[in-house]
VOGU-3710 file (C-alpha; in Angstrom, 3 decimals, decimal comma):
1> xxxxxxxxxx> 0,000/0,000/0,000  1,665/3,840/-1,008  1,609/6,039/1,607  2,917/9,425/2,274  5,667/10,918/4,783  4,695/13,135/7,179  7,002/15,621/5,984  7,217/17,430/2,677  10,391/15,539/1,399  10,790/17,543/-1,182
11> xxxxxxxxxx> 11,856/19,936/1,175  13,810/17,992/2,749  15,978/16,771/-0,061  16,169/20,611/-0,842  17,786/20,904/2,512  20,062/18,308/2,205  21,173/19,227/-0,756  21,791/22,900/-0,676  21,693/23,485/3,494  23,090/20,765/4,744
21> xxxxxxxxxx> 25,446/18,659/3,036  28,223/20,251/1,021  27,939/17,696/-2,169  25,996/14,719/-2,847  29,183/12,659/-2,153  28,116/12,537/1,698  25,261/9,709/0,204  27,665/6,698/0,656  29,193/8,597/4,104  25,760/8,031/5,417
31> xxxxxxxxxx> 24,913/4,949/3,873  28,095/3,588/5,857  27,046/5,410/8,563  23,536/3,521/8,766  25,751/0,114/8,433  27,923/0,715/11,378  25,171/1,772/13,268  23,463/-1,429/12,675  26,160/-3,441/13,003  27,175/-1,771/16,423
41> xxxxxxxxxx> 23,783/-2,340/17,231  24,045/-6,117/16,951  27,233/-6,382/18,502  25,166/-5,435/21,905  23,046/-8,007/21,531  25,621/-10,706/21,154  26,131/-9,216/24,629  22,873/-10,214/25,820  21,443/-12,915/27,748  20,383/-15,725/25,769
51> xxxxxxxxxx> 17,503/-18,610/26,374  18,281/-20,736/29,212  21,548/-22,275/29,404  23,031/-19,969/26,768  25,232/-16,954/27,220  24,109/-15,360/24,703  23,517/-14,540/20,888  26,245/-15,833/18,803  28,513/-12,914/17,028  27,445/-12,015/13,368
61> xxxxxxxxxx> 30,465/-10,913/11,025  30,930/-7,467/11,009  30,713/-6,746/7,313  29,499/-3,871/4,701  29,844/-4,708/0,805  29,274/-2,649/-1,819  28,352/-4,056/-5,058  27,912/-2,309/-8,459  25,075/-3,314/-10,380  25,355/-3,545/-14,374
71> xxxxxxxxxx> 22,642/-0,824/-14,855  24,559/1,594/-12,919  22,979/1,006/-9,829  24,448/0,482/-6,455  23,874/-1,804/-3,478  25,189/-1,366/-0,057  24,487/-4,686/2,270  25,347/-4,672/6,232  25,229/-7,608/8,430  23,299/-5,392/11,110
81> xxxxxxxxxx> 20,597/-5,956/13,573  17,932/-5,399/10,599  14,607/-3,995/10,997  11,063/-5,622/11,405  7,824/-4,368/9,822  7,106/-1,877/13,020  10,481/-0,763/13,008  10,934/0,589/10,204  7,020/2,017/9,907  8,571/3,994/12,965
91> xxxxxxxxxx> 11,652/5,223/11,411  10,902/5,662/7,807  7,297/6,970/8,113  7,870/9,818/10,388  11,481/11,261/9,316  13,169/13,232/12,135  11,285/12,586/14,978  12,898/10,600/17,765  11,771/7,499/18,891  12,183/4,791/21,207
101> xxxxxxxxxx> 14,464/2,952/18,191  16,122/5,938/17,209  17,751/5,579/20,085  18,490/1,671/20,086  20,041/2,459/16,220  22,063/5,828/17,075  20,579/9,172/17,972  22,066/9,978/21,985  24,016/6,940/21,950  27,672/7,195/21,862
111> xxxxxxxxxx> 28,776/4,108/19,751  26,497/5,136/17,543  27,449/7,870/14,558  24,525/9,261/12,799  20,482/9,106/12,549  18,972/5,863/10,418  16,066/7,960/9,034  17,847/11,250/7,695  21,288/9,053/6,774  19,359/7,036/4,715
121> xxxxxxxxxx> 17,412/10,167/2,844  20,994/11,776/2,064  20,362/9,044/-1,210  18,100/11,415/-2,821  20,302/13,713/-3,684  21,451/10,943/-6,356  19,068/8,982/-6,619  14,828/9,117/-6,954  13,752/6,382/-5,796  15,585/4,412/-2,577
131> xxxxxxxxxx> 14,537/0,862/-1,703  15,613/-0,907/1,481  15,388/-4,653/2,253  15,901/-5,779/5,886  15,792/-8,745/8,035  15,808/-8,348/11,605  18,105/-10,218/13,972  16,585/-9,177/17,281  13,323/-11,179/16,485  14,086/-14,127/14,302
141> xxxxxxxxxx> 10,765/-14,762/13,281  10,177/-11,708/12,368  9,140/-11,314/8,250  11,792/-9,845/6,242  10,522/-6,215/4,932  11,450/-4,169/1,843  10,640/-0,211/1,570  10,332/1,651/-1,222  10,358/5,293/-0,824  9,768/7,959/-3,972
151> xxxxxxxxxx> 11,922/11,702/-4,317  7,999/13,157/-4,438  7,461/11,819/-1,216  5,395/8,262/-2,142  6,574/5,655/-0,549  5,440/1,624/0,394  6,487/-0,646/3,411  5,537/-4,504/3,063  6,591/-7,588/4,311  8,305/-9,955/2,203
161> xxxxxxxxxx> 6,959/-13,639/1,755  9,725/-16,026/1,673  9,998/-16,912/-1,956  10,455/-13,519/-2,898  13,587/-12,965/-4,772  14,793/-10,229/-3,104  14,294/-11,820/0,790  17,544/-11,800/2,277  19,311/-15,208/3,664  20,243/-13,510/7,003
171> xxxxxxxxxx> 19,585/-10,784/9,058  20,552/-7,124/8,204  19,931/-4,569/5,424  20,555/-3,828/2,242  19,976/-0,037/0,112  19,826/-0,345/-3,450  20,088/3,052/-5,533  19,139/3,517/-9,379  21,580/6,726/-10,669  19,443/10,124/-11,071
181> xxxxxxxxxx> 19,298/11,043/-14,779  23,051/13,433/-14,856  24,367/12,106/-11,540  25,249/8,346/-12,582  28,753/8,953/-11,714  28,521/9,110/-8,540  26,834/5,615/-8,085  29,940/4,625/-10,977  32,364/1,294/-9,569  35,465/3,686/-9,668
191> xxxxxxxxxx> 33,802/6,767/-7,653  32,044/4,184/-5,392  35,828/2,555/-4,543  37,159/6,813/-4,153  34,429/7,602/-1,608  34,404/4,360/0,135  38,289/4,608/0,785  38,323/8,596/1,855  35,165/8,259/4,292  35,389/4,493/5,549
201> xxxxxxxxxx> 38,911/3,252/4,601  39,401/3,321/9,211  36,086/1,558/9,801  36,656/-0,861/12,553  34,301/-3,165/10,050  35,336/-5,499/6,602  34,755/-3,013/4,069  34,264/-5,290/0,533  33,526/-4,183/-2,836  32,367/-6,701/-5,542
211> xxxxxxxxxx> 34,058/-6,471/-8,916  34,001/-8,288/-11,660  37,442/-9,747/-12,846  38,482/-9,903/-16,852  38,141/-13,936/-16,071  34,277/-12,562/-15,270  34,850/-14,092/-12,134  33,614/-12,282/-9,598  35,586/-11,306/-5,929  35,372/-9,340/-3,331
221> xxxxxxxxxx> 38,420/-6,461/-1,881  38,613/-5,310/1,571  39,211/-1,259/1,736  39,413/-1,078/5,061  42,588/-0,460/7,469  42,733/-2,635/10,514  44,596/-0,381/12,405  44,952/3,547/12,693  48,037/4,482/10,654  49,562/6,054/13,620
231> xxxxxxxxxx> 48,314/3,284/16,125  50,657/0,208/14,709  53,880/-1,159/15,743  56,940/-0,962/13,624  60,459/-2,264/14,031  62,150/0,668/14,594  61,738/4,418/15,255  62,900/5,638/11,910  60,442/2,791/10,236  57,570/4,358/12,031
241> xxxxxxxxxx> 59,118/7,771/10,849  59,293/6,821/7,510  55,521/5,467/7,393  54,259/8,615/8,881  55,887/10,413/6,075  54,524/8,059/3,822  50,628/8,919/4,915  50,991/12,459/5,073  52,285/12,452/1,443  49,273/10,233/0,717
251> xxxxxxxxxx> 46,407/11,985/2,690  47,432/15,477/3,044  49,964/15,553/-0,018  52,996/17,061/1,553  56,540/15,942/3,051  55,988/17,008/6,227  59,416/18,506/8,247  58,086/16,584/11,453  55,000/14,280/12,755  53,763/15,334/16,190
261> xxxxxxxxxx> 52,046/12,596/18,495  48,761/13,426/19,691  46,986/11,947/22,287  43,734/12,616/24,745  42,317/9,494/26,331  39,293/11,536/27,997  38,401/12,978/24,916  39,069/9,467/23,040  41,543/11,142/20,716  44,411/10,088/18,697
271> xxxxxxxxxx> 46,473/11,220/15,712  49,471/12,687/14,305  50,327/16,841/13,807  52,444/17,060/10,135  54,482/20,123/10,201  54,168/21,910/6,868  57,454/21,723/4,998  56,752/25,485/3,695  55,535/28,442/5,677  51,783/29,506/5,797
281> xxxxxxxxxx> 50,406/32,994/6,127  48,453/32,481/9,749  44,599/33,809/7,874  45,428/30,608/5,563  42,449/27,951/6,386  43,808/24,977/8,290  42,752/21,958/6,626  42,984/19,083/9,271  41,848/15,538/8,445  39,499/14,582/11,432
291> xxxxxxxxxx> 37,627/11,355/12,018  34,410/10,946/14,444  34,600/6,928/15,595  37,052/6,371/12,559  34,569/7,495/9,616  35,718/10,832/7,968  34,099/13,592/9,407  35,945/16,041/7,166  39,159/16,831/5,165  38,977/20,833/6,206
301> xxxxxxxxxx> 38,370/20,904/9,652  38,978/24,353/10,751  38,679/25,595/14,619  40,589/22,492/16,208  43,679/24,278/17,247  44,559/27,481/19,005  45,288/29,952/16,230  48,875/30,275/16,879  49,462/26,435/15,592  48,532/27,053/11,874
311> xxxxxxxxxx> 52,034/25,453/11,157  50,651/21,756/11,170  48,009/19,772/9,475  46,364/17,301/11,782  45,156/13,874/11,002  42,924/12,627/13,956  40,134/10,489/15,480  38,177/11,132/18,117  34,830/9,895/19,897  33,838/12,731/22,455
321> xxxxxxxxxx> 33,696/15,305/20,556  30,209/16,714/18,844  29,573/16,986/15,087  28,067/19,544/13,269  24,315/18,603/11,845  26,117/18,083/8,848  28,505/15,964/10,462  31,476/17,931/7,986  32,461/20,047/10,806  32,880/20,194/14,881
331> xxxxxxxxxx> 30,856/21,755/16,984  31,524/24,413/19,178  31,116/23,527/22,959  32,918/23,047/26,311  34,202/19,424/24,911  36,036/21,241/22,195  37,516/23,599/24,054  39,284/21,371/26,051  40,275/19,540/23,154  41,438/22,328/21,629
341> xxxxxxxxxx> 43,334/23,489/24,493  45,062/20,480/25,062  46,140/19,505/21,488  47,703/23,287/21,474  49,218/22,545/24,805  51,007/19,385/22,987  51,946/21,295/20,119  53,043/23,804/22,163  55,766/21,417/24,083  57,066/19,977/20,973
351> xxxxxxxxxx> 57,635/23,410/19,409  59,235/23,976/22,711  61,661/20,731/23,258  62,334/21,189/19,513  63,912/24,757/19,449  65,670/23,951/22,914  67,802/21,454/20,649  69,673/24,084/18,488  70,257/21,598/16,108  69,920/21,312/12,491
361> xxxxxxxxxx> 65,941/20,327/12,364  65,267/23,501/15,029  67,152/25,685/12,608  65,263/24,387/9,713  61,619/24,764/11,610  62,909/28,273/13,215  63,438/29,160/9,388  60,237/28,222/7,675  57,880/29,119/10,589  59,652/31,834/12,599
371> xxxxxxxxxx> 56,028/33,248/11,439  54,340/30,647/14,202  57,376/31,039/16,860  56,244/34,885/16,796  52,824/34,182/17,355  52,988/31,314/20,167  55,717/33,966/21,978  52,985/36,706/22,072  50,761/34,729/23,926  53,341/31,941/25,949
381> xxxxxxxxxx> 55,887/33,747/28,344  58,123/30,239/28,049  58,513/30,726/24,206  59,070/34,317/24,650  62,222/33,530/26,609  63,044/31,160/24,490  61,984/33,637/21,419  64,953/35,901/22,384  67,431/33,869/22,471  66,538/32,081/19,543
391> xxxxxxxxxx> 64,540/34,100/16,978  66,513/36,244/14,185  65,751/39,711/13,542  66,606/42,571/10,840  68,768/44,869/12,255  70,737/47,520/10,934  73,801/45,709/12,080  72,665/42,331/10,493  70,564/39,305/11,578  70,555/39,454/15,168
401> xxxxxxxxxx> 68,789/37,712/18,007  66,976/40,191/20,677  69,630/38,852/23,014  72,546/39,634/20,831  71,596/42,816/20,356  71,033/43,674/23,817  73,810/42,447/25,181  75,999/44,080/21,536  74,927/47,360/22,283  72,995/47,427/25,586
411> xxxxxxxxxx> 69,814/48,354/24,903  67,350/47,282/21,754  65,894/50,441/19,338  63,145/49,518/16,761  60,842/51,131/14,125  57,506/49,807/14,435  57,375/50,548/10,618  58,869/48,507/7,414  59,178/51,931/5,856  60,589/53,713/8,859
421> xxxxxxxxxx> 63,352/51,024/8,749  64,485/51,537/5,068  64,261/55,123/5,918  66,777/55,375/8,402  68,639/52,052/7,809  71,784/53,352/5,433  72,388/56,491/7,964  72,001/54,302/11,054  73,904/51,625/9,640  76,612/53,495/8,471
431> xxxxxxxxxx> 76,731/55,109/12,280  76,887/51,841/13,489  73,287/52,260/15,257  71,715/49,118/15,763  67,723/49,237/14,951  65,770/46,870/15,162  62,588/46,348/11,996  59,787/45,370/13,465  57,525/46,359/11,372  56,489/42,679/9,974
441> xxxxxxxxxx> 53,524/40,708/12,080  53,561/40,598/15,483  57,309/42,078/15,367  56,475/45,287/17,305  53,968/43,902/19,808  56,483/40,731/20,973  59,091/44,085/21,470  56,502/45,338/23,911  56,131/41,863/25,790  60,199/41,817/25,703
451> xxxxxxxxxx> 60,154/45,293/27,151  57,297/44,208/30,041  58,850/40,640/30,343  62,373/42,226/31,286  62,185/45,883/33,304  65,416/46,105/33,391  66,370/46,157/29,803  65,875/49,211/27,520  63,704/48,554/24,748  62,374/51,262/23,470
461> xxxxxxxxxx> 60,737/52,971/19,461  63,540/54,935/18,085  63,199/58,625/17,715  64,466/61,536/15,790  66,539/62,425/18,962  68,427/58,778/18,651  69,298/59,079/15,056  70,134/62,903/16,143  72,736/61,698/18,802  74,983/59,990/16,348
471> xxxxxxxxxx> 74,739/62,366/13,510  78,341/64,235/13,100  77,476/68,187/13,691  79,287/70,416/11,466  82,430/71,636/12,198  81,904/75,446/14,049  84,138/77,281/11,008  81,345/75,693/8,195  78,175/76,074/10,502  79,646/79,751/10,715
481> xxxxxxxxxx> 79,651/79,660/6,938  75,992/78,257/6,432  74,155/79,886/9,468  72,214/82,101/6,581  71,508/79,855/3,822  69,919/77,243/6,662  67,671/79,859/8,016  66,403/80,489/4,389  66,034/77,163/3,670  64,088/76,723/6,823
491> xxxxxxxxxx> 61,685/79,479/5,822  61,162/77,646/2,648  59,971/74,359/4,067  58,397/76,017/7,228  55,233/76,699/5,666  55,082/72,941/5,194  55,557/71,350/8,562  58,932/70,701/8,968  62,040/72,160/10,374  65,483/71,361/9,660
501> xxxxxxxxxx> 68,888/71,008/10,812  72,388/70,480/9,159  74,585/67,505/9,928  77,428/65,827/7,878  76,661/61,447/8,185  77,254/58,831/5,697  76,435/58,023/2,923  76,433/60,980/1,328  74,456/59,588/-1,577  71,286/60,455/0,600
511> xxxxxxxxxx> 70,726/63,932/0,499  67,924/64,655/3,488  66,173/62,243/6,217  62,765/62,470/7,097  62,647/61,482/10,618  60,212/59,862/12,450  58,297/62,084/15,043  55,099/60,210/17,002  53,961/63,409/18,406  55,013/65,736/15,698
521> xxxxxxxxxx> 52,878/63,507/13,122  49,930/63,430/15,616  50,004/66,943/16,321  49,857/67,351/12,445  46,701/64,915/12,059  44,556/66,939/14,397  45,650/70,290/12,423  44,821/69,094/9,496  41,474/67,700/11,109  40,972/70,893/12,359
531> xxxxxxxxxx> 40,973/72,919/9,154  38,558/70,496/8,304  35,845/69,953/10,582  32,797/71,763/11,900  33,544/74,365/14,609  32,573/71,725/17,840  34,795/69,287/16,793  37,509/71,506/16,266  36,884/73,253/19,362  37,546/69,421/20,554
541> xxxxxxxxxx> 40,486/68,765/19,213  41,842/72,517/19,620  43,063/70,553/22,858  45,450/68,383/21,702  46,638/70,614/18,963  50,494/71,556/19,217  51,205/74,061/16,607  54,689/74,207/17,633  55,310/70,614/16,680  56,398/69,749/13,316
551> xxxxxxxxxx> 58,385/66,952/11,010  62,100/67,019/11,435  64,368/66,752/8,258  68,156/66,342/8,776  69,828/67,841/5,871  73,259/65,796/5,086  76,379/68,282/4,554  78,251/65,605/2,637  75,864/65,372/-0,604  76,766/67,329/-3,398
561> xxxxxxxxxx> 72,782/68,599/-3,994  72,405/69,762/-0,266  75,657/72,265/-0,923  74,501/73,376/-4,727  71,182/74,299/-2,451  72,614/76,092/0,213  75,439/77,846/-2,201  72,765/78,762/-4,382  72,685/82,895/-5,099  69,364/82,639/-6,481
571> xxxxxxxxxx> 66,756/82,959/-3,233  64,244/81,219/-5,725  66,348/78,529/-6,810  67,832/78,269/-3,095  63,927/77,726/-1,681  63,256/75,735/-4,767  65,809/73,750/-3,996  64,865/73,345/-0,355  61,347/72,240/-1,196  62,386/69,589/-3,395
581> xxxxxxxxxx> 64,565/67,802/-1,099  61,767/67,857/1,496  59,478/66,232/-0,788  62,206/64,073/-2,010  62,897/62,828/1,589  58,967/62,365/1,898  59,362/60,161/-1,373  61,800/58,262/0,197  60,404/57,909/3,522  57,557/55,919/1,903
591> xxxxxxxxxx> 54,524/58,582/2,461  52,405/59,263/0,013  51,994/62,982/-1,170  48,976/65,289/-0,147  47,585/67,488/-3,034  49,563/70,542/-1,504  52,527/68,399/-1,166  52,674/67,598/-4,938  51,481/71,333/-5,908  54,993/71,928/-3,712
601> xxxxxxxxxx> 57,050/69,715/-6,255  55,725/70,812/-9,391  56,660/74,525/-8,295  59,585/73,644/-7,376  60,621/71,910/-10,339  59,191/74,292/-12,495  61,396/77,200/-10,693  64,333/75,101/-11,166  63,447/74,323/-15,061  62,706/77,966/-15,666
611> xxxxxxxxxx> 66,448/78,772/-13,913  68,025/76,249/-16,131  66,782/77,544/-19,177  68,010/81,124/-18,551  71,885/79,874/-18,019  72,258/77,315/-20,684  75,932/78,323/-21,450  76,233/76,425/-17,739  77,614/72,809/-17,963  75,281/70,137/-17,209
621> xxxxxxxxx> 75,711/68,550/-13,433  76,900/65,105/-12,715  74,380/62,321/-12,576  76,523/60,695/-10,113  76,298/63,298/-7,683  73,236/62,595/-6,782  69,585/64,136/-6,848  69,170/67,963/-7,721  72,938/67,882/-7,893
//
């Protein structure tokens, strides 16, 4: 007799499809899912107690085969505990609800991995039609069923008489699938074999798929692993080594530069951390390999470690922790925390023991993921101390640990700016100043843990009164002899922000340094805010404003264009001259231009183009001098 579900399974299949599951591979993930259950289900009642005088039921094989069928169909036969005829009206008719046997086949039972009902309507999304055969082995005498159901929601339940051709010899269940018109790949021997190995290859069951030999004999192949890859014995160390190498290549497709053990026996977890043989920028997705009861949950897990350990790839299984709906992902609760707590805490050791060493293999993991080693230090006082020592840094005096540096020159200056660093890198270098770049992630902020971590070292930003302090001054006879043209090239760049001063440094190939000023760049913000906003919020920020303060360009002696600029006769050419080697130094300090800023350089040029013009029986000036020279 057809019936209908109590749901609208069109709907439903909708959801599935597009809500729920993330491609209609998942069908056979379920379908296994179903088998196990079943299977797990009549394990317990091997377990229980018999008729008189027995112990109990006698064990049934533990099997799932998966057989091909020449029209493209599929079949997918367990040796589970089966269904009877009230059974399955319960599970089948009304789809979702719980029951009594929903929880005797899987829903809020641990051993158990998914729901029968919605597992088995996954199929839809490849198929239209679903039929079901089952004989139960918790009553014997039960009759054999078979249940049709329809993609439009039809479906029929009957019992099968005994000479029917399709009534199973022995208890448990078998699906069989006809392809959806488009989608008969995905029912196809060789994609059958791909999905059964990813999702079910660690199924503590025989996994066996029929195929048909050229003899057209036909025989039956076992995909499944008896033992966890990382779980079995070898001969030696390096043999397990080189086996862990080979399943990473194989399942995550990398050599890894390590394998890290991981273990949690309260949260039923075990499996291997492969650290990535290249670096990885720390917003790149983790993809970790993570099994629920040793069936696939999903190849790109993200979420399971802290977010300092993006260095490794995990392959794991686990049995406490919670699933998604769409069992693809993990879900968010108090058991994952923990979990993810402790797997960082294990990562955290290794990375630990591992750059203790000072060996070859720490110098080879300190150099593709110093990136990592930053981030654990920002947040783990033991791997900043061991950070220090350890963990190279640009400096203007060469690659340098924090502790080399410190205990070099006695106290540790940075930029907290990539472009503040090339800025003042050739004058500091050739000074001998050591500065520190830590402008690249997390650079700056570890500085400020190193600073807090250890009071009694000075770590401090570098400012234009550093770089100042080991600038030569001019001898008195030649700042006698340019005490005029400096004030007039002061008033020429005054207007703009920034004062000046006269020193003679190496190399003289740079001409002017912009240097940095926190203060005198804030102070300029909030004027410039000010001649833009309304009259409250300037009245605001009127408070903060320090007119007085301004940018701070050091003018180098040495360079052939600073002396053509302050020997120049010519009070336009001299101011000219001024303003382009303030916007040159802005150039080269890596800011970009304002409007005004590159009104100032086009004036300027065109003053010096208009000059040139008007003394053309003057010869040309050396290249090699440098700019403006």
């Amino acid at each position: 007799m057809s019936q209908t579900f109590q749901v609208d399974l069109g709907g439903i299949v909708d959801l599935l499809a597009r809500h729920l599951y993330s491609s209609p591979r998942v069908y056979l993930r379920e379908l296994l899912q179903n088998g196990v259950d079943a299977i797990t289900a009549r394990d317990d009642l091997a377990g229980e107690a018999g008729p008189p005088g027995q112990l109990g039921r006698p064990a049934a094989p533990r099997r799932i085969t998966l057989r091909p069928l020449p029209d493209g169909g599929l079949e997918v036969t367990d040796t589970g505990v089966g269904l009877t005829l009230a059974e399955a009206r319960e599970l089948l008719a009304t789809i979702g609800r719980s029951s009594k046997r929903d929880l005797e086949l899987g829903t809020g039972r641990e051993q158990f991995l998914g729901q029968f009902g919605i597992g088995l309507l996954s199929a839809f999304m490849v198929t239209d039609e679903i039929e079901l055969v089952s004989r139960s082995a918790r009553d014997p005498h039960a009759s054999a069923i078979a249940w049709r159901g329809h993609a439009d929601g039809r479906y029929s339940l009957t019992e099968l008489p005994d000479d029917d051709p399709r009534h199973p010899e022995a208890a448990g269940s078998t699906v069989r699938l006809r392809p959806r018109r488009d989608l008969e790949h995905w029912l196809e021997a060789a994609t059958v074999e791909s999905l059964a190995r990813d999702y079910g290859s660690l199924l503590p069951v025989e996994l066996l798929l029929e195929e048909r030999l050229a003899s057209g004999e036909m025989r039956l192949r076992d995909l499944a692993e008896p033992d966890l890859p990382w779980e079995r014995s070898f001969a030696t160390p390096r043999a397990r080594e080189l086996a862990l190498r080979a399943h990473c290549e194989t399942t995550l497709g990398f050599t890894p530069l390590a394998a890290i053990d991981l273990e949690i026996p309260v949260a039923g977890l075990s499996g291997v951390a492969y650290v990535l043989p290249s670096a990885v920028s720390p917003t790149t997705s983790s993809a970790h390999r993570v099994y629920l009861k040793r069936m696939l949950l999903g190849t790109k897990v993200d979420d399971l470690l802290p977010p300092w350990a993006f260095f490794v790839r995990c392959v794991l299984n686990t049995s406490a922790v919670r699933p998604t709906a769409s069992r693809e992902g993990l879900y968010e609760d108090d058991i994952l925390l923990a979990t993810r707590h402790a797997l960082g805490a294990r990562i955290r050791q290794w990375t630990l023991d591992t750059l203790a060493l000072r060996d070859g293999g720490s110098a080879q993991f300190l150099a593709v993921h110093h990136l990592a080693v930053r981030a654990l230090a920002l947040v783990d006082d033991d791997m900043l101390d061991l950070a220090i020592d350890v963990l190279p840094y640009e400096c203007t005096t060469g690659q340098a640990t924090l502790a080399q540096i410190h205990a070099t020159h006695g106290q540790i200056h940075f930029t907290p700016t990539v472009e503040g660093f090339r800025r003042i890198a050739p004058v500091a270098h050739a000074q001998n100043l050591s500065v520190v770049n830590a402008g690249y992630v997390y650079d700056a902020d570890l500085l400020e843990r190193v600073r807090r971590r250890r009071p009694q070292w000075t770590v401090s930003p570098i400012t234009s009164a550093d770089v100042s302090q080991v600038l030569s001054p001019l001898e008195p006879m030649r700042q006698l002899e340019t005490t005029d043209a400096l004030e007039a090239v002061r008033a020429a760049v005054l207007p703009s922000g920034c004062d000046l001063d006269l020193r003679s440094f190496e190399p003289h190939e740079i001409p002017s340094l912009l240097l940095d000023d926190r203060d005198a760049e804030h102070a300029r913000d909030v004027s410039e805010t000010l001649a833009q906003g309304s009259d409250l919020w300037g009245g605001v920020l009127g408070q903060f404003a320090k007119p007085s303060t301004v940018r701070r360009m050091v003018l180098n002696d040495k360079n052939p264009a600073v002396r053509d600029v302050l020997e120049a006769r010519d009070t336009q050419v001299r101011a000219a001259g001024a303003q382009a080697l303030y916007v040159t130094a802005l150039l080269l300090s890596g800011r970009p231009l304002s409007v005004s800023e590159a009104t100032l350089m086009n004036g300027a040029l065109s003053t010096l183009l208009r000059s040139a013009a008007g003394s053309g029986d003057r010869p040309p000036s050396d290249p090699a001098q440098g700019p403006l020279s």
